[in-house]
N, C-alpha and C positions, 0 to 999 in steps of 0.2 A: 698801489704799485708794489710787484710782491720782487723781493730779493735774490737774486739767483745765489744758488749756494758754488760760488767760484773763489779757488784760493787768493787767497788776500792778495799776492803778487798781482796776479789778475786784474784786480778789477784798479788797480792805480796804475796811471800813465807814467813813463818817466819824463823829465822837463830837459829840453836840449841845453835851454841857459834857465842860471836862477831867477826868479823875479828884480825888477827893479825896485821895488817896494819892500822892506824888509818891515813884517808887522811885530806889534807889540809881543806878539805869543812866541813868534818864530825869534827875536832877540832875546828872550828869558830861556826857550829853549837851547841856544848858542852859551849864554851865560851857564845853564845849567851844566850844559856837555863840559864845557870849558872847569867848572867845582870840580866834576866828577872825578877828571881826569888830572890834576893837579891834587886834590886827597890821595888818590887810588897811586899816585908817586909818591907824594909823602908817606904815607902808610905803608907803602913797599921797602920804602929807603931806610925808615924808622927799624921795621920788623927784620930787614936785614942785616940790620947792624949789632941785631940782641940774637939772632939767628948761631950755635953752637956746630951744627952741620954747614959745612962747607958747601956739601953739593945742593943744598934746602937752598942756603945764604946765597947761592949764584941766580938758583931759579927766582926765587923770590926778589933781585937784583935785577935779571932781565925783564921782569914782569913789571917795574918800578919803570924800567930804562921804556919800556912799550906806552907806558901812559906820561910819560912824558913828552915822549917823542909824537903822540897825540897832540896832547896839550900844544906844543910847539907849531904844528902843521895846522891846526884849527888855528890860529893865534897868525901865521905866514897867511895864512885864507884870507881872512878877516883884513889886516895892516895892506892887502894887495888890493880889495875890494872899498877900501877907505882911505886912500892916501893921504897922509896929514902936510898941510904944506907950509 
């Protein structure tokens, strides 16, 4: 079977709902996103605060406040698809 050269968008369907099944690959990826974005705000927060430019220390501030607010909405996803009771 030979492979058509079509952009990547392409050749993946989008899924109306998520699966009912959450696999072991698909939770370490969640787990993964969830590091990412929780480093990528400490390390903003951190770099901002040793930051001498004002207008550096804002960007690098918003960019902190973006991976957090990640962090946060992955995290609102997750506690709305698990309800703990």
């Amino acid at each position: 079977m030979q492979r058509q050269n079509q952009p990547y968008n392409e050749q993946q369907s989008t899924m109306p709902q998520p699966p009912s099944i959450v696999t072991v690959k698909d939770a370490l990826y969640v787990t993964d996103m969830l590091s990412w974005n929780l480093l990528a705000a400490k390390k903003a927060h951190f770099f901002a605060n040793h930051c001498q430019d004002p207008e550096i220390q804002n960007a690098i501030h918003k960019v902190g406040q973006m991976h957090q607010k990640h962090y946060k909405k992955i995290l609102t996803y997750l506690n709305k698809q698990n309800p703990q009771n």
